[in-house]
VEXLOLUM-194062 format. One record per atom (N, C-alpha, C, O): residue in one letter; x, y, z. Coordinates in nm, 3 decimals. Each point is the difference from the previous one (the first is absolute). Layout:
<sites>
   r      east     north        up
   A         X         Y         Z
...
</sites>
This chain:
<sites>
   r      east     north        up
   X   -16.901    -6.611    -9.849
   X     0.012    -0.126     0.067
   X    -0.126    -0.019     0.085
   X    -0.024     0.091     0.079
   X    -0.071    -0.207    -0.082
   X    -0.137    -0.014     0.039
   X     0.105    -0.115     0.131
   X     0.096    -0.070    -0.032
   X    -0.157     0.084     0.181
   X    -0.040    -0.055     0.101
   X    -0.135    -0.045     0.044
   X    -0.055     0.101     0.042
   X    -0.007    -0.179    -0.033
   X    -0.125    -0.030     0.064
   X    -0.104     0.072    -0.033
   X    -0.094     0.011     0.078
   X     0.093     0.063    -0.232
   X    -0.110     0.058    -0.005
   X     0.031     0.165    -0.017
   X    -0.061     0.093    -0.052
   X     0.185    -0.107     0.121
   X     0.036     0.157     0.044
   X     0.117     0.030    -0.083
   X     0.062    -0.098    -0.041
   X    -0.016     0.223     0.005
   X     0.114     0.051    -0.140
   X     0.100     0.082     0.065
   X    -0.023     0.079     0.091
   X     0.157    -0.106    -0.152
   X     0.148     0.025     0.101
   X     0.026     0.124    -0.096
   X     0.006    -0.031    -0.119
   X     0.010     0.162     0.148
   X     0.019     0.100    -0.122
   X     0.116     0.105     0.078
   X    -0.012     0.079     0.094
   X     0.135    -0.120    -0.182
   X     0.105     0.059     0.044
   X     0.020     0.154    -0.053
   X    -0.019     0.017    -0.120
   X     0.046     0.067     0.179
   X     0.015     0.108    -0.050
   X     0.129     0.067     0.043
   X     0.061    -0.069     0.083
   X    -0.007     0.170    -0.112
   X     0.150     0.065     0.006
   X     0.016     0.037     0.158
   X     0.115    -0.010     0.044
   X    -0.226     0.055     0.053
   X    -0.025     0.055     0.122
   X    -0.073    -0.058     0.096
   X    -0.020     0.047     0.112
   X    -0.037    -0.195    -0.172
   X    -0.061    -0.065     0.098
   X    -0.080    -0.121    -0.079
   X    -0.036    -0.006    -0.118
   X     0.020    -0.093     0.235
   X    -0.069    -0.155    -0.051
   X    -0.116     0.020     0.037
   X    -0.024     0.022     0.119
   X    -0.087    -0.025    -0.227
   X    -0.135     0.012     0.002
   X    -0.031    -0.111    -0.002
   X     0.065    -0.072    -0.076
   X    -0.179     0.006     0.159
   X    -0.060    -0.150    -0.033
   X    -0.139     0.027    -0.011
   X    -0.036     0.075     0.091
   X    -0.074    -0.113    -0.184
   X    -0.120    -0.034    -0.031
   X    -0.039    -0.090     0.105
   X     0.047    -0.111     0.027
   X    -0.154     0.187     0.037
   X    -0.097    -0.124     0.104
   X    -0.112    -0.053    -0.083
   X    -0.090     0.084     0.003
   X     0.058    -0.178    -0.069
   X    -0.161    -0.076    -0.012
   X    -0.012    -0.123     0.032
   X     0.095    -0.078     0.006
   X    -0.212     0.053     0.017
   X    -0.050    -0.109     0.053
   X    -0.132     0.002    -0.018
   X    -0.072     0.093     0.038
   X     0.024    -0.217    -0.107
   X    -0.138    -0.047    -0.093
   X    -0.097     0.040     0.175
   X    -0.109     0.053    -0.021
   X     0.139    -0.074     0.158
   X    -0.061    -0.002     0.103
   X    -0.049     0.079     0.018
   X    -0.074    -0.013     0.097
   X     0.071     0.129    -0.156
   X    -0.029     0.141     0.039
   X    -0.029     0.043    -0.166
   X     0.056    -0.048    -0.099
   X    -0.162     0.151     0.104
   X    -0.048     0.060    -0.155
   X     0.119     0.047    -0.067
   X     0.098     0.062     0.041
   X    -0.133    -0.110    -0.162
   X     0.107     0.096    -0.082
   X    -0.020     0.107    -0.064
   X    -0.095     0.026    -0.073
   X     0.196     0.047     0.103
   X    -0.035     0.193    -0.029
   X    -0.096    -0.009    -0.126
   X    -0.006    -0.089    -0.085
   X    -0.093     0.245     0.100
   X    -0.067    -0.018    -0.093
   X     0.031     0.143    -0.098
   X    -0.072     0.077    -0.064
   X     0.190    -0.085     0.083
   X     0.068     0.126    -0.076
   X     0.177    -0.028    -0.041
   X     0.064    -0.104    -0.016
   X    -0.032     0.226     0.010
   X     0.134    -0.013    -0.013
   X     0.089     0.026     0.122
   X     0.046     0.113     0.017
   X    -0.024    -0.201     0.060
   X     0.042    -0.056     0.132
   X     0.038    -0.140     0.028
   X    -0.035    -0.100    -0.063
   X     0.128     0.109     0.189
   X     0.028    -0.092     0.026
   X    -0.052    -0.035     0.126
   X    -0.029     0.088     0.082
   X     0.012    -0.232    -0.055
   X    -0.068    -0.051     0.154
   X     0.066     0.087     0.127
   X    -0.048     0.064     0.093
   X     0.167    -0.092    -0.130
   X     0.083     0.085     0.063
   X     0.195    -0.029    -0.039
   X     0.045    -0.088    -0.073
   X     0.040     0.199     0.154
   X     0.115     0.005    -0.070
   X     0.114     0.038     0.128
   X     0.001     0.105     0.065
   X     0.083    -0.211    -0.052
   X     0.145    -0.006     0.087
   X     0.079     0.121    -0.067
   X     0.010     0.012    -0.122
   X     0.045     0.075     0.214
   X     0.106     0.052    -0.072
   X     0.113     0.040     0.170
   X    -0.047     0.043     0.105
   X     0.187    -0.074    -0.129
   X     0.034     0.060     0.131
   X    -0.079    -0.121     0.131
   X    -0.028    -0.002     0.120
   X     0.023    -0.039    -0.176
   X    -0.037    -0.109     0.187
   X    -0.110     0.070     0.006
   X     0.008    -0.024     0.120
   X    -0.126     0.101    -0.133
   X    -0.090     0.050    -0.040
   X    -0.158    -0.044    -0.056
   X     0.010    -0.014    -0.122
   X    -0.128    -0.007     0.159
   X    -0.086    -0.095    -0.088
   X    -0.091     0.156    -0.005
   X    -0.005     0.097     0.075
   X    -0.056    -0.131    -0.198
   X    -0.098     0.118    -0.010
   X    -0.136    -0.036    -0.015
   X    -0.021     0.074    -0.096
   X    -0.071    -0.120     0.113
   X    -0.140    -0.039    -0.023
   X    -0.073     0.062    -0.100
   X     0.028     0.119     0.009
   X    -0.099    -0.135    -0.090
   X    -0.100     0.093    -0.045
   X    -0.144    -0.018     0.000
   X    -0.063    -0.101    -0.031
   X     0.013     0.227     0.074
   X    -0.098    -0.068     0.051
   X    -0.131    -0.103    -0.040
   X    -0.042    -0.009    -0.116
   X    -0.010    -0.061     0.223
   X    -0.067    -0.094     0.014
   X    -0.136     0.025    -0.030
   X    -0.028     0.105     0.057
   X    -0.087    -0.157    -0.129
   X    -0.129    -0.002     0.018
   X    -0.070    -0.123     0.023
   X     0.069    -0.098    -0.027
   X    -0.226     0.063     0.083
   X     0.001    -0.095     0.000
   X    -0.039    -0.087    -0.073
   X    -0.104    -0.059     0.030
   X     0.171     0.028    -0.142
   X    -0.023    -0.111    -0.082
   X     0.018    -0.135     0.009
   X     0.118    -0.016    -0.031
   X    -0.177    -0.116     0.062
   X     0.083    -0.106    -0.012
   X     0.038    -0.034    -0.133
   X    -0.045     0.003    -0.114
   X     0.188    -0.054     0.202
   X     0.098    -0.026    -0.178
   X    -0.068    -0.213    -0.015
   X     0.059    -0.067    -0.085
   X    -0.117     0.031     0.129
   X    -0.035    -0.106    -0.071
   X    -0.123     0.048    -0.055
   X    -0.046    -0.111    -0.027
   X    -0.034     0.185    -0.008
   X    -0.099    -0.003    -0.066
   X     0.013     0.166    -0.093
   X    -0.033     0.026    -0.116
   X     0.074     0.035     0.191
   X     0.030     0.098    -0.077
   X    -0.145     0.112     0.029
   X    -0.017     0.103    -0.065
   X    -0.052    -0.139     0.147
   X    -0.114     0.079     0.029
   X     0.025     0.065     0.165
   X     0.037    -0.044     0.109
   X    -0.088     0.190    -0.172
   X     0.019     0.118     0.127
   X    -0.068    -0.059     0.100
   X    -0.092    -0.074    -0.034
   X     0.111     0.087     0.141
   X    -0.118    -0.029     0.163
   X    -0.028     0.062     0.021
   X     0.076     0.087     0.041
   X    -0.226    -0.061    -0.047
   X    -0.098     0.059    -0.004
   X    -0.078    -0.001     0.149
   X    -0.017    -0.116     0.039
   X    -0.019     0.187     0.026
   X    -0.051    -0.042     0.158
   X     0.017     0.091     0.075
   X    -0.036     0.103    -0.057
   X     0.077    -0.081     0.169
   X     0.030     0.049     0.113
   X     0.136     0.044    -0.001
   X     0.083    -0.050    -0.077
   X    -0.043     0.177     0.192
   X     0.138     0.019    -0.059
   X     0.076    -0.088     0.096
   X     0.111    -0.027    -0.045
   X    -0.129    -0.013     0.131
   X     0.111    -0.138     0.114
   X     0.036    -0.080    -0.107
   X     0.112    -0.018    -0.046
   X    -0.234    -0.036     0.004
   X     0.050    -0.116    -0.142
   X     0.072     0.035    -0.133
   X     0.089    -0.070    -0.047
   X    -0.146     0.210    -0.024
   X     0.140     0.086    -0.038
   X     0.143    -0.005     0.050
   X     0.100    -0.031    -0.065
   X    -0.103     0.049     0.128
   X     0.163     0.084     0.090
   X     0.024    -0.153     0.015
   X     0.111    -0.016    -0.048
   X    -0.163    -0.123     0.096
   X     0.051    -0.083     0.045
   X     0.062    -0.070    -0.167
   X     0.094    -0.080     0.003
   X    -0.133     0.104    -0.086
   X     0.024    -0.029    -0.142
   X     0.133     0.053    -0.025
   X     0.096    -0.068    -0.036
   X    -0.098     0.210     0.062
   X     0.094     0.076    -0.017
   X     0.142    -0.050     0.065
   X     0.112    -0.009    -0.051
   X    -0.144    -0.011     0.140
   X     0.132    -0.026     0.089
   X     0.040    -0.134    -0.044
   X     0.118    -0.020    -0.030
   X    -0.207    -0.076     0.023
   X     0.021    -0.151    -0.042
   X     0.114     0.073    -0.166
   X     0.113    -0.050     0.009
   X    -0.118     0.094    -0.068
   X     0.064     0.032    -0.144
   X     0.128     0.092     0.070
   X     0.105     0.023    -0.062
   X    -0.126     0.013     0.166
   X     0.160     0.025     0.020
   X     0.040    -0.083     0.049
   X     0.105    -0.042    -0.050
   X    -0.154    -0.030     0.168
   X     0.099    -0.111     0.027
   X     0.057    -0.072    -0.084
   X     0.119    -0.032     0.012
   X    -0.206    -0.013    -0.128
   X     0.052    -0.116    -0.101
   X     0.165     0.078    -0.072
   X     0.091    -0.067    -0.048
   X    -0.093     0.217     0.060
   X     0.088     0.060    -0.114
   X     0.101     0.018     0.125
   X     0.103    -0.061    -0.027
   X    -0.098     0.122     0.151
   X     0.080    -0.043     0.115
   X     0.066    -0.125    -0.010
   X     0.123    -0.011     0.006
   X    -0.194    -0.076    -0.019
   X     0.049    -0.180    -0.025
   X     0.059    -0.052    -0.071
   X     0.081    -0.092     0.015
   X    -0.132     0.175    -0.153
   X     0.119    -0.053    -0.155
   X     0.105     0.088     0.018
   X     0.093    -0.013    -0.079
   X    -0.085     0.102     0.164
   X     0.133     0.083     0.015
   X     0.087    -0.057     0.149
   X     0.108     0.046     0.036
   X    -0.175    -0.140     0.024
   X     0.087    -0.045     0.100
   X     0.025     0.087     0.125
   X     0.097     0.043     0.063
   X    -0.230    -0.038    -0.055
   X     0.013     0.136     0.134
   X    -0.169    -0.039     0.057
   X    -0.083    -0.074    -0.054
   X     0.072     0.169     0.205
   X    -0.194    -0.030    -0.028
   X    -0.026     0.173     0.105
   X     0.048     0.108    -0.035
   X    -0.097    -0.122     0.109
   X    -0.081     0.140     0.032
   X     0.109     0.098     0.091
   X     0.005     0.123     0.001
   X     0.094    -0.239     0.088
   X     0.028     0.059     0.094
   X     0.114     0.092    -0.088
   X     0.036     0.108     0.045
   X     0.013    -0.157    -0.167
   X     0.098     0.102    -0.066
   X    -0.017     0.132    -0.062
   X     0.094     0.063    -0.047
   X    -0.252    -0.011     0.048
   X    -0.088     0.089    -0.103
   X     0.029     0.143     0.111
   X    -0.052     0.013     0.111
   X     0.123     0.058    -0.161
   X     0.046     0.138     0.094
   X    -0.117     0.112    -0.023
   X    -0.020     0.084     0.087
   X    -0.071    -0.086    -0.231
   X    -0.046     0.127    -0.040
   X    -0.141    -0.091    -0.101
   X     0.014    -0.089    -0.083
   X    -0.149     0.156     0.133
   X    -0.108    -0.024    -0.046
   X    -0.068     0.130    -0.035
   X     0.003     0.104     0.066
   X    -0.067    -0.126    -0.183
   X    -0.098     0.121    -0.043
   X    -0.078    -0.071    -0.016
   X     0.007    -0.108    -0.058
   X    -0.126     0.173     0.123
   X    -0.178    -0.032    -0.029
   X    -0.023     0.032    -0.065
   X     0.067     0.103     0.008
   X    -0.143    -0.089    -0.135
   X    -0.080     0.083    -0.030
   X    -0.191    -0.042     0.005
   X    -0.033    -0.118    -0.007
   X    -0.047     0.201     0.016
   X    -0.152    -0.047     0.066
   X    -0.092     0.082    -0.136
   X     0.036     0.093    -0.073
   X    -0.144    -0.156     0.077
   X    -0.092     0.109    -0.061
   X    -0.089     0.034     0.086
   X    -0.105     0.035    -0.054
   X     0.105    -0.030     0.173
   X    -0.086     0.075     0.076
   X     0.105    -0.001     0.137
   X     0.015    -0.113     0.047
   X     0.049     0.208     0.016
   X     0.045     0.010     0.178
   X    -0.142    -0.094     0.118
   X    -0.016    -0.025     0.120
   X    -0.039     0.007    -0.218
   X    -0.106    -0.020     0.165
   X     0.060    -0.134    -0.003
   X     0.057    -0.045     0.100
   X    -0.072    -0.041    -0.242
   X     0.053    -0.138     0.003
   X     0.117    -0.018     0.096
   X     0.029    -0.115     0.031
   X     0.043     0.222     0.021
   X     0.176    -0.006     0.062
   X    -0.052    -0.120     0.119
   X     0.039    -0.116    -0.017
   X    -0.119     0.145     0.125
   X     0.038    -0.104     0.103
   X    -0.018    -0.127    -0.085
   X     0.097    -0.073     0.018
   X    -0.181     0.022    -0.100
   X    -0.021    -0.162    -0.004
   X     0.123    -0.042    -0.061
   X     0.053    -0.111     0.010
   X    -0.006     0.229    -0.086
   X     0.091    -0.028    -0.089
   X     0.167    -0.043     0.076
   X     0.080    -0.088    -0.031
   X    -0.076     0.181     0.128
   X     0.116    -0.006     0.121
   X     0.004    -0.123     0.074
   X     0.095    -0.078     0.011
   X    -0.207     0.070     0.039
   X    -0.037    -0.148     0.082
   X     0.055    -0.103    -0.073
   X     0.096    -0.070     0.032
   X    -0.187     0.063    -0.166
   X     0.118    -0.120    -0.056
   X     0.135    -0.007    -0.056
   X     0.075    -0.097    -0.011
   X    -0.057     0.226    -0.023
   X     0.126     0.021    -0.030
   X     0.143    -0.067     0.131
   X     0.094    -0.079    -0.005
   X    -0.151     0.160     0.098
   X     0.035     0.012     0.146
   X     0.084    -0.215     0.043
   X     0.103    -0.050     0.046
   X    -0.240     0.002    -0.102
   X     0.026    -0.164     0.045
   X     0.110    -0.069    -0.093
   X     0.035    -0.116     0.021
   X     0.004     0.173    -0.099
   X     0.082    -0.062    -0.106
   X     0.147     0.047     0.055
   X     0.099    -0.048    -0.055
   X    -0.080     0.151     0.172
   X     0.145     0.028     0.014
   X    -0.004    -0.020     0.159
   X    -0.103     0.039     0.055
   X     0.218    -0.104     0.037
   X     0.014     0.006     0.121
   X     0.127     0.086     0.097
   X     0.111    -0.041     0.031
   X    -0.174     0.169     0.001
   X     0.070     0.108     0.081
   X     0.133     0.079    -0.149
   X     0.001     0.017    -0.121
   X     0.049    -0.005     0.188
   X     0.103     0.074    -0.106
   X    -0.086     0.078    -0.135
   X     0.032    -0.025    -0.116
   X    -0.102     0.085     0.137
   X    -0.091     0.004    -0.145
   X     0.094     0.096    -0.065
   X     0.086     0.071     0.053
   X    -0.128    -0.088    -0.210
   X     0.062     0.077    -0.077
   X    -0.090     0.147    -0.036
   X    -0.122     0.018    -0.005
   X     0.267     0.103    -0.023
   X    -0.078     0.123    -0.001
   X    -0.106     0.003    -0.102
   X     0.012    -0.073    -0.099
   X    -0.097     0.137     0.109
   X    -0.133     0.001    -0.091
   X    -0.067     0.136    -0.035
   X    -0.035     0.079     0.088
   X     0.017    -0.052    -0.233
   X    -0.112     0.096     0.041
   X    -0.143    -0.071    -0.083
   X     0.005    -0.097    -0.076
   X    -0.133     0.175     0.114
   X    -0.143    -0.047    -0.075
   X    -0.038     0.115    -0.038
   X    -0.011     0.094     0.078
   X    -0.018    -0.085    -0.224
   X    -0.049     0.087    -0.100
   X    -0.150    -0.010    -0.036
   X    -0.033    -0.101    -0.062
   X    -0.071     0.197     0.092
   X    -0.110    -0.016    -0.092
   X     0.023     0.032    -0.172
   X     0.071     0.092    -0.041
   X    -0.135    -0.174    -0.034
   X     0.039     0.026    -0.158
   X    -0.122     0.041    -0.024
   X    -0.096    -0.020     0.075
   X     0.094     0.093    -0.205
   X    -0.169    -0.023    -0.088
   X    -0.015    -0.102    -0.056
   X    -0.111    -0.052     0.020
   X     0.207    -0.023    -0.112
   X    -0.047    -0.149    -0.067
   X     0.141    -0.085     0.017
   X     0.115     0.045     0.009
   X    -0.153    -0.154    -0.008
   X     0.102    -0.114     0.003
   X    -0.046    -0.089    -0.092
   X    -0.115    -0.042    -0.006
   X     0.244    -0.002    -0.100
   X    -0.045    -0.108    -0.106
   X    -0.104    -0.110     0.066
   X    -0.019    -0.034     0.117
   X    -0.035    -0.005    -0.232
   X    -0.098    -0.094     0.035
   X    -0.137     0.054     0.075
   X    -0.101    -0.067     0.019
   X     0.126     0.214     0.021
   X    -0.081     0.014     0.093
   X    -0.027    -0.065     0.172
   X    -0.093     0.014     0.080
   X     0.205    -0.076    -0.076
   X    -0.001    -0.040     0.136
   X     0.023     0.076     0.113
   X     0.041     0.111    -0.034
   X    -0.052    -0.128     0.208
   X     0.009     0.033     0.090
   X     0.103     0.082     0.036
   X     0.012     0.120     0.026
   X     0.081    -0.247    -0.034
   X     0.146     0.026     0.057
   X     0.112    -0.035    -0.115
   X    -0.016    -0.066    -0.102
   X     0.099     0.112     0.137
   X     0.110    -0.032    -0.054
   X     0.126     0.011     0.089
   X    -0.003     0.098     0.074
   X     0.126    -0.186    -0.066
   X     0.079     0.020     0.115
   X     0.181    -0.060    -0.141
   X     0.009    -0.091    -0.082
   X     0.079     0.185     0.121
   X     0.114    -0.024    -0.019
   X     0.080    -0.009     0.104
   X    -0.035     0.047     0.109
   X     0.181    -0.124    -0.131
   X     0.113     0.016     0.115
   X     0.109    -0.006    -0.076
   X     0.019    -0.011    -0.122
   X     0.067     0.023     0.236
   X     0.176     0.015     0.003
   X     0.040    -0.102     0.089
   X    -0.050     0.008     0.112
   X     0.116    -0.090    -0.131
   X     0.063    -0.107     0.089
   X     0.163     0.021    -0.050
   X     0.057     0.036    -0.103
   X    -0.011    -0.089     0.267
   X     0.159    -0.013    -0.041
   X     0.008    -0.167     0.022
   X    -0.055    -0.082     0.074
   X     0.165     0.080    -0.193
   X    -0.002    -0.149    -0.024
   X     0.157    -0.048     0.105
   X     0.035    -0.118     0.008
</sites>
């Protein structure tokens, strides 16, 4: 059963719903934007691609990460929720030094209550990009 873009998938132990939304890139694998299960939202993670052109952002990492986050909000949004519901974030970085610029903006997108977090240095991230950031929201 398709909603708004998004897929209703009943199963014996629980109601799974498909998050997409054209607003945000579409996976470039075998994944979903993200997935409801249990009052539950799961994110996966984000890079910064814009989904109207379909080209990585290339630049600085503030303008990265600000990409990044713009593609969760949009998937926060088609799921009917927005930052203040996101309990659990994973960073992942290709370099730790990037962590403050990366925090700073991270930091402006949520107000007090922040959600638990950890930040990972990786060796490679698809695309070769900066950052990459997933979450957990309760819906």
């Amino acid at each position: 059963m398709k909603e708004n873009g998004s897929i209703l998938i009943k199963t014996n132990f629980m109601d799974k719903k498909i998050i997409n939304t054209a607003k945000a890139p579409a996976p470039i694998g075998p994944y979903s934007q993200a997935v409801v299960a249990n009052n539950m939202l799961f994110v996966s993670g984000q890079i910064a691609i814009n989904p109207a052109t379909n080209e990585l952002i290339a630049g600085d990492i503030p303008t990265e990460t600000h990409q990044v986050m713009r593609n969760l909000h949009e998937i926060l949004e088609e799921a009917g929720i927005n930052f203040n519901h996101v309990i659990k974030t994973t960073i992942f970085l290709s370099d730790m030094n990037l962590f403050a610029q990366v925090n700073e903006v991270y930091g402006s997108y949520f107000s007090a209550d922040y959600p638990a977090r950890e930040t990972v240095s990786v060796k490679g991230l698809p695309k070769n990009v900066n950052v990459e950031i997933s979450m957990t929201a309760v819906m």
